[in-house]
C-alpha positions in Angstrom: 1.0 -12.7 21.2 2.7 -14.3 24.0 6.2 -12.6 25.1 8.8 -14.9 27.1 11.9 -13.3 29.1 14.9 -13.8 28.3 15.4 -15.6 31.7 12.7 -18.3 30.6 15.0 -19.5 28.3 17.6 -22.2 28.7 20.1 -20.8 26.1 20.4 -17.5 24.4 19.6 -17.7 20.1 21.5 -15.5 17.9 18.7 -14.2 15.5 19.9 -11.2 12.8 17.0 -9.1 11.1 17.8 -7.4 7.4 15.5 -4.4 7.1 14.5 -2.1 9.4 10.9 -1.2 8.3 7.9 -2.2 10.0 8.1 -5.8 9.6 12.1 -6.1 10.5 11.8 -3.8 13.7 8.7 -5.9 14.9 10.3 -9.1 14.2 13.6 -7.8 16.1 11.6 -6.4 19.0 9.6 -9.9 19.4 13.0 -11.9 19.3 14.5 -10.4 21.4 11.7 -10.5 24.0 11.7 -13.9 23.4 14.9 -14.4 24.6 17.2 -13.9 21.8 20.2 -11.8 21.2 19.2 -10.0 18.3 21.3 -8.0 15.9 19.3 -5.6 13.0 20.8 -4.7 10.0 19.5 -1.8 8.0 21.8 -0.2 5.3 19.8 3.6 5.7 20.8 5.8 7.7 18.0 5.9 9.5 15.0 3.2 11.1 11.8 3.0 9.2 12.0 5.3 5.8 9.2 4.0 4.4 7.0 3.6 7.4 7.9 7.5 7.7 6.1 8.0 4.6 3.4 5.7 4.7 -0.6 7.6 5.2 1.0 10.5 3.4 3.3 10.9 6.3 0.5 9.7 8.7 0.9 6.5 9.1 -2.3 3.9 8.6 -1.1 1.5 11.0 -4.2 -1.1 10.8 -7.9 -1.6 10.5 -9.8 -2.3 13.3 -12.0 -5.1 11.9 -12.3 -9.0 12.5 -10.1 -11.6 11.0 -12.9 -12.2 7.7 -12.9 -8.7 7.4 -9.5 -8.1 7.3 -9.0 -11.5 4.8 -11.7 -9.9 2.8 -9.6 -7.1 1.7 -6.3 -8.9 1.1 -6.7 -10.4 -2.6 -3.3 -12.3 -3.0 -3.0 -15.5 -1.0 -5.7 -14.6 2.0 -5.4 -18.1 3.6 -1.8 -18.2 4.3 -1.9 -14.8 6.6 -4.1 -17.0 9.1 -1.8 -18.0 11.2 0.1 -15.0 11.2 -2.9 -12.9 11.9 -4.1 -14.9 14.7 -0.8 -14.7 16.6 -0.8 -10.8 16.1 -4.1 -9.4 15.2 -4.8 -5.8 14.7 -6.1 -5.5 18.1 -3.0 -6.4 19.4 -1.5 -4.2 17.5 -3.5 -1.6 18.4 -2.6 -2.8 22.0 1.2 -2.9 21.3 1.7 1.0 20.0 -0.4 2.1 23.0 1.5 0.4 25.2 4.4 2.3 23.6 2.7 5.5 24.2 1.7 6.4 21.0 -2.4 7.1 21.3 -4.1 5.9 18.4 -7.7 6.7 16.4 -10.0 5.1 14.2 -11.4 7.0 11.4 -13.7 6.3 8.3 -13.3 2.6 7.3 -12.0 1.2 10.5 -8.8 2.8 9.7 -6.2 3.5 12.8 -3.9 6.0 12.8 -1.8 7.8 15.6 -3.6 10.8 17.7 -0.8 13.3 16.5 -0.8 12.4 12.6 2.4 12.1 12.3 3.8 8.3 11.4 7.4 9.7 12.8 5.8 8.7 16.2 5.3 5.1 15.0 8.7 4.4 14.1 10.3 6.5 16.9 8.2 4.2 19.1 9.7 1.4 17.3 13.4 2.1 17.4 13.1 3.2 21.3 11.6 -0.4 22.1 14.1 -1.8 19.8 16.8 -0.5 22.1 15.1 -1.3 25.3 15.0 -5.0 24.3 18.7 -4.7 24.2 18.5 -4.9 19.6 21.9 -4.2 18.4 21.2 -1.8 15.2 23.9 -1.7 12.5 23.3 0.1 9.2 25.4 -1.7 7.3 24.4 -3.2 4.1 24.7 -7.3 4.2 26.2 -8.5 0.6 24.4 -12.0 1.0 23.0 -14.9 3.6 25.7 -17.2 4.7 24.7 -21.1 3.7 26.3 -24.2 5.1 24.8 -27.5 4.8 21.1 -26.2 4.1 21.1 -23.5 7.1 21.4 -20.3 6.7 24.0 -19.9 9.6 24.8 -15.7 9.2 25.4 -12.7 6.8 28.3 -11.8 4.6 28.9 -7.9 4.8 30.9 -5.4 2.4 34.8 -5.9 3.9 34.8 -9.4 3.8 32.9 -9.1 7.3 30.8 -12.1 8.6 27.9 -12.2 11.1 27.1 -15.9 12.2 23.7 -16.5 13.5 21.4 -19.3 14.5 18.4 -17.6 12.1 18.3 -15.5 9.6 15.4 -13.1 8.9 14.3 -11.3 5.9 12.5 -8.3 5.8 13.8 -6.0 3.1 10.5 -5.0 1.7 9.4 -5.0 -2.3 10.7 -3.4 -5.4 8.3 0.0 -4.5 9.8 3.2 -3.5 13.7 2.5 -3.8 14.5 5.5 -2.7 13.4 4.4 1.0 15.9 1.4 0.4 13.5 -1.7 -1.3 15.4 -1.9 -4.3 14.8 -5.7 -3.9 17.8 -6.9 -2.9 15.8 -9.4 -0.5 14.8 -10.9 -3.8 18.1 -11.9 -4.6 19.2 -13.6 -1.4 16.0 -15.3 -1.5 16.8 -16.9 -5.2 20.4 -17.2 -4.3 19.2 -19.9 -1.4 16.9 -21.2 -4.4 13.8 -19.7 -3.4 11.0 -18.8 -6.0 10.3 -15.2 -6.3 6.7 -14.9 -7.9 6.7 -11.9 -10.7 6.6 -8.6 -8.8 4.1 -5.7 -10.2 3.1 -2.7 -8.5 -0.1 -2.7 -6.7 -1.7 0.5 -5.4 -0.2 2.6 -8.3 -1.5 5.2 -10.3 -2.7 4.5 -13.5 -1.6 5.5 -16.9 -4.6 7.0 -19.5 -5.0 7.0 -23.0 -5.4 10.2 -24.7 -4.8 14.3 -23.8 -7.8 14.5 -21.5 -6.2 13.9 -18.1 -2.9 15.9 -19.2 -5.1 19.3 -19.8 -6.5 18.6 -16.4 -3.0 17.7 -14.6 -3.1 18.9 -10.9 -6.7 18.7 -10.5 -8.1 17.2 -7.2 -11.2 16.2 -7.4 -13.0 15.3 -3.8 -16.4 13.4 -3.2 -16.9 12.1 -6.9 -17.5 8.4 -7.5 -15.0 6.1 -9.2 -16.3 2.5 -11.1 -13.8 0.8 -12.8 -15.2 -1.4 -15.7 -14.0 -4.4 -18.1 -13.9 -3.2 -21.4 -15.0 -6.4 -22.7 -17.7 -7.5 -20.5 -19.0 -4.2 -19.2 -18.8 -5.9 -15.9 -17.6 -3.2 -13.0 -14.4 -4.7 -11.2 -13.9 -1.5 -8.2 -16.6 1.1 -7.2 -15.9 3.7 -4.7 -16.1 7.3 -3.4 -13.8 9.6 -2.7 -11.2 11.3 -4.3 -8.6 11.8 -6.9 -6.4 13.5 -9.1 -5.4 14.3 -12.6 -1.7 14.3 -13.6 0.2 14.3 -17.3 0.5 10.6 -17.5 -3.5 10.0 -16.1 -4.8 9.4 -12.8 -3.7 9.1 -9.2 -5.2 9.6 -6.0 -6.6 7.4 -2.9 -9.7 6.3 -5.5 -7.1 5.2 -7.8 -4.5 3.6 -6.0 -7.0 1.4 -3.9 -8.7 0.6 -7.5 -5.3 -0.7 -9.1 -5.2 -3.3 -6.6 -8.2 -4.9 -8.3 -7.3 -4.4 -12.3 -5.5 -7.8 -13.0 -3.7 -8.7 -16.2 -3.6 -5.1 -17.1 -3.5 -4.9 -20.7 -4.0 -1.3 -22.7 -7.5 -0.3 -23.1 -9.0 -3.4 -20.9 -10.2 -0.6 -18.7 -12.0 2.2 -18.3 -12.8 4.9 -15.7 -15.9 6.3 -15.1 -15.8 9.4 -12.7 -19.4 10.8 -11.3 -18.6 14.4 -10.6 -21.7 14.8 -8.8 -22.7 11.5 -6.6 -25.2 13.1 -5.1 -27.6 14.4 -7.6 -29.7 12.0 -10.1 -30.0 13.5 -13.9 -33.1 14.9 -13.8 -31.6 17.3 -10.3 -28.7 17.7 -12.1 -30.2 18.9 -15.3 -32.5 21.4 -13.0 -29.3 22.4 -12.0 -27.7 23.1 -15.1 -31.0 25.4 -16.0 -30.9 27.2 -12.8 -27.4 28.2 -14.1 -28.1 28.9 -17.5 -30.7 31.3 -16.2 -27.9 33.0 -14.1 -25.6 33.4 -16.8 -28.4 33.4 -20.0 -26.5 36.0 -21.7 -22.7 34.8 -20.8 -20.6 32.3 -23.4 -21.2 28.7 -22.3 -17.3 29.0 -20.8 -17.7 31.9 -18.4 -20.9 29.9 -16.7 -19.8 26.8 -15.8 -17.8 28.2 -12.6 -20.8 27.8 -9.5 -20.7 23.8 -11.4 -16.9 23.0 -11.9 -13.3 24.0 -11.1 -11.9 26.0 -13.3 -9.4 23.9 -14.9 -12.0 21.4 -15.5 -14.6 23.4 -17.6 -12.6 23.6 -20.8 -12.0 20.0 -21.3 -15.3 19.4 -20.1 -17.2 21.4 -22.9 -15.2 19.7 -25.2 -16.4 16.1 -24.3 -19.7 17.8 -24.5 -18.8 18.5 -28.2 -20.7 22.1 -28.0 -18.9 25.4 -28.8 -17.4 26.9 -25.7 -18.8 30.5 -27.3 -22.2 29.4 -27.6 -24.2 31.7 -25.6 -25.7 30.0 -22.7 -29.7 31.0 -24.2 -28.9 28.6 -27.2 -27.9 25.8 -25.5 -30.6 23.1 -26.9 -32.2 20.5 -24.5 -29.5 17.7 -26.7 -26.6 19.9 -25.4 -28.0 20.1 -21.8 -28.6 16.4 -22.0 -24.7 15.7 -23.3 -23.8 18.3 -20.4 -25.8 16.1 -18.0 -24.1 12.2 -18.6 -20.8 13.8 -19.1 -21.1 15.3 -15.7 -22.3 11.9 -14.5 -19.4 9.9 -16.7 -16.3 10.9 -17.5 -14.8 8.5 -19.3 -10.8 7.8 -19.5 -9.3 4.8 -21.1 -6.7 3.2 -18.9 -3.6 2.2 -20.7 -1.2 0.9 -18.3 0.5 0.9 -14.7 3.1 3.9 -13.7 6.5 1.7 -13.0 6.4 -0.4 -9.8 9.3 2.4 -8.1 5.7 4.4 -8.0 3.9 1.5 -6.5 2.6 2.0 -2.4 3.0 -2.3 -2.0 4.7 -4.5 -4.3 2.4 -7.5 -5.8 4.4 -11.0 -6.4 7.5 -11.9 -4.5 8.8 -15.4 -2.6 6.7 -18.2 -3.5 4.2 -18.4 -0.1 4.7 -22.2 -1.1 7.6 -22.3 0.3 7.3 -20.8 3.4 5.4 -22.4 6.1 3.0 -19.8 7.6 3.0 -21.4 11.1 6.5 -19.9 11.5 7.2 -17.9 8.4 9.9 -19.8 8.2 11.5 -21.2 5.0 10.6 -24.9 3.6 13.8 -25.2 1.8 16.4 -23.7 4.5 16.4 -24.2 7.9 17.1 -20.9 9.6 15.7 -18.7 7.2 12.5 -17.0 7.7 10.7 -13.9 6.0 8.2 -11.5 6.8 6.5 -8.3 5.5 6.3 -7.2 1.8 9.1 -9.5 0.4 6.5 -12.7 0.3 3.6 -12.6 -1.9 1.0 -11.4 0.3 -0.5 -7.7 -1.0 -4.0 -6.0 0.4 -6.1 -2.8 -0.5 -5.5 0.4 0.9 -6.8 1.0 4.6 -3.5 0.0 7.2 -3.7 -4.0 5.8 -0.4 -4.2 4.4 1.5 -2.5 7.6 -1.1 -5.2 9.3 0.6 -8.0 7.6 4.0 -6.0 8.3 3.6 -6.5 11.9 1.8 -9.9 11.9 4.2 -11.8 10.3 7.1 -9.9 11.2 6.0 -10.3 15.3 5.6 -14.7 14.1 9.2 -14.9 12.0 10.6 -12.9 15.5 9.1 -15.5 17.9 9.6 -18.6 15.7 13.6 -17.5 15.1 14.1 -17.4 18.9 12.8 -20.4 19.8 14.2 -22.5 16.8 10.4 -23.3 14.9 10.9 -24.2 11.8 
C-alpha cells in the first residue's frame, strides 16, 4: 500500500467516511494520507464499538497466511477481494498496527492478535492516527447521501445540515450487533442511490436445536471435543473441527459453532445435525477400557454417582438418558449392550439443528450490496460516481480466524485511496 503526502497532490479532495469501525477509520486514515481533507462521521459516541468487542474483547486482527489461503477461507464472492487484498494484504496490516505501536502475535491457526489482549489498543491506535492525519471526527448521525446528477456530492444531516464532498464512503457495517451501531442503515442509502442489497442472514451465529437436550445442559462449556456437521439427507459432512463449545436454552454456541454456521447454507429445520466427540482422543475400544476401569472404581455406586472422573456434572444426567439405561442401575449390572450404548454416545452426541439465532446475534452479516455493482479495483460504485463502499456492508463474509477485520481493512485502505485520488 503506497501512501502519497498531501503536498504530492495538485488539489486537496474532500472525501467524508460514514462509520467509524474498522473499515471507516482505515479508509479515513488512507485518504487523508493521500492527500485528502477528510471528514468521518460516526453517530456513537465513541470510535470502533464493534472492533472493541471483536476476539471476545481481544481483537483477531488478521491471519498471517498467503493470499490462496486467506481466499480459501472466505466462501461468499472470494474473487472480487483480489484486488483489495493485494493492495493491503495482511502483512501489511500486520506492518501498519506495528508501526502504530501496538505489538502483535500469532497464535494457533495463523491468527494475529495484539501482545496485550486487549482489542481497546487496536482502535485507540486507530483514532490517534486518525487525528494525526488531520481526520475531522463528527458523531453525528447522517440522515442520507446527497445526489445530483449521478454523484453522490455530500451528506444530509439531522437539522437540515449538509456536508458537500467530492466522494462519499460507506462503511456502516451489517445488520449484526445493533447495539454497536449496524442497524443497517448503510443498506438504505445504498438502495436509496438504487443499489442492490443481496438478502442479509447472519453468519457466524449460534445455532438453534431441536428438542430439550441442549436446554438441560445450558451453560456447559465443553473444551477439546470434536464437532462434524452433517447433511441430513446425504450423510455427507459439510464442517469438521476441534475445539470447543457450549450449551445454551435455545442449543448451541461457541467458537466450534459459530465458525460451523458459516458453512450450513439454505438452512432449513432438521437439514442438520451435530455430532459432538466428547472424547477425540480415545478410539472405542480405549474408551470402553475406560468406562470398565471406572465401573470397577465405583462397582457398587448407582450408575449416576460414577460418571464424575468421565463427565462434568451437568452432563451426566442427560447423558445416561441418551444411553436409555436407569440412572439407579448399579454400576455391577451394567451389561456389555449398555457399556456399548455408553461408548458411541460418548463418541456422538447427536443434536438436530433447527434454525439460526436472529442475525442481531450474528459476529458478520452474510448478503449485502450487490459486489456487481461495485468495481473492486476501487471499491467504488458502478452506478454513482463518488460513491464507494467498504467493509461488511458489501457481500463479502469469511470464517472465523481475523478474515473479516482482514477484508475490513483491505477494502477500506482501497475505497480511502481511490476517493482521494478521484478512481472510479
Amino acid at each position: 500500500m503506497k501512501f502519497m503526502t498531501k503536498n504530492e497532490t495538485d488539489g486537496m479532495r474532500h472525501v467524508i467516511v460514514i462509520g467509524g469501525g474498522a473499515a471507516g477509520m482505515m479508509a479515513a486514515i488512507t485518504a487523508a494520507e493521500c492527500g485528502a481533507r477528510v471528514t468521518l462521521y460516526e453517530r456513537n459516541d465513541r470510535m470502533g464499538k464493534k472492533l472493541r468487542i471483536t476476539g471476545k474483547g481481544r481483537c483477531n486482527v488478521t491471519n498471517d497466511c498467503d493470499l490462496n489461503t486467506f481466499l480459501s477461507n472466505v466462501p461468499t464472492n472470494p474473487r472480487f477481494l483480489y484486488a483489495p487484498l493485494s493492495h493491503l494484504s495482511t502483512a501489511d496490516t500486520m506492518a501498519f498496527f506495528e508501526g502504530l505501536g501496538v505489538p502483535l502475535k500469532t497464535e494457533r491457526g495463523q491468527r494475529v492478535f495484539p501482545v496485550s489482549d486487549r482489542a481497546g489498543d487496536i482502535v485507540f491506535a486507530m483514532e490517534k492516527k486518525c487525528r494525526e492525519s488531520d481526520v475531522e471526527i463528527l458523531h453525528r448521525r447522517v440522515q442520507r447521501i446527497l445526489f445530483e446528477d449521478g454523484c453522490a456530492v455530500g451528506v444530509a444531516l439531522s437539522g437540515n445540515a449538509e456536508d458537500r464532498a467530492d466522494a462519499v464512503i460507506l462503511c456502516t457495517g451489517g445488520k449484526s450487533y445493533p447495539l454497536t451501531g449496524s442497524d443497517g442503515d448503510g443498506y438504505r442509502f445504498a438502495e436509496a442511490l438504487g443499489h442492490r442489497v443481496e438478502p442479509l442472514f447472519g453468519s457466524l451465529v449460534p445455532l438453534v436445536a431441536d428438542g430439550k437436550l441442549c436446554a438441560s445442559m445450558q451453560g456447559l462449556s465443553l473444551k477439546n471435543v470434536a464437532l462434524c456437521i452433517t447433511d441430513t439427507q446425504s450423510g455427507k459432512a459439510v464442517y469438521e473441527d476441534f475445539g470447543e463449545m457450549m450449551f445454551t436454552h435455545f442449543g448451541l454456541t461457541g467458537p466450534l459453532i459459530l465458525s460451523a454456521s458459516a458453512h450450513l447454507k439454505n438452512m432449513a429445520p432438521g437439514k442438520y445435525t451435530a455430532h459432538i466427540d466428547l472424547k477425540p482422543a480415545l478410539d472405542e475400544k480405549t474408551l470402553d477400557a475406560r468406562l470398565l476401569s471406572d465401573f470397577s472404581k465405583y462397582k457398587n455406586k448407582d450408575l449416576i454417582n460414577s460418571l464424575d472422573d468421565l463427565l462434568p456434572q451437568k452432563m451426566i444426567e442427560p447423558f445416561i438418558a441418551l444411553c436409555g439405561i436407569d440412572p439407579r442401575k448399579k454400576v455391577n449390572s451394567i451389561t456389555r449392550e449398555e457399556r456399548e450404548k455408553m461408548v458411541r454416545t460418548l463418541k456422538d452426541i447427536s443434536v438436530s439443528i433447527k434454525g439460526f439465532r436472529p442475525i442481531e446475534e450474528a459476529i458478520v452479516t452474510r448478503g449485502g450490496v450487490s459486489v456487481k455493482e461495485i468495481s473492486p479495483k476501487t471499491m467504488g460504485s458502478k452506478l454513482v460516481q463518488g460513491l464507494y463502499f467498504a467493509g461488511e456492508i458489501i457481500d463479502v463474509d469469511a470464517y472465523t480466524g481475523g478474515f473479516n477485520l482482514q477484508i475490513a481493512f483491505s477494502t477500506g485502505a482501497l475505497a480511502g485511496s481511490s476517493a482521494a485520488y478521484g478512481d472510479q
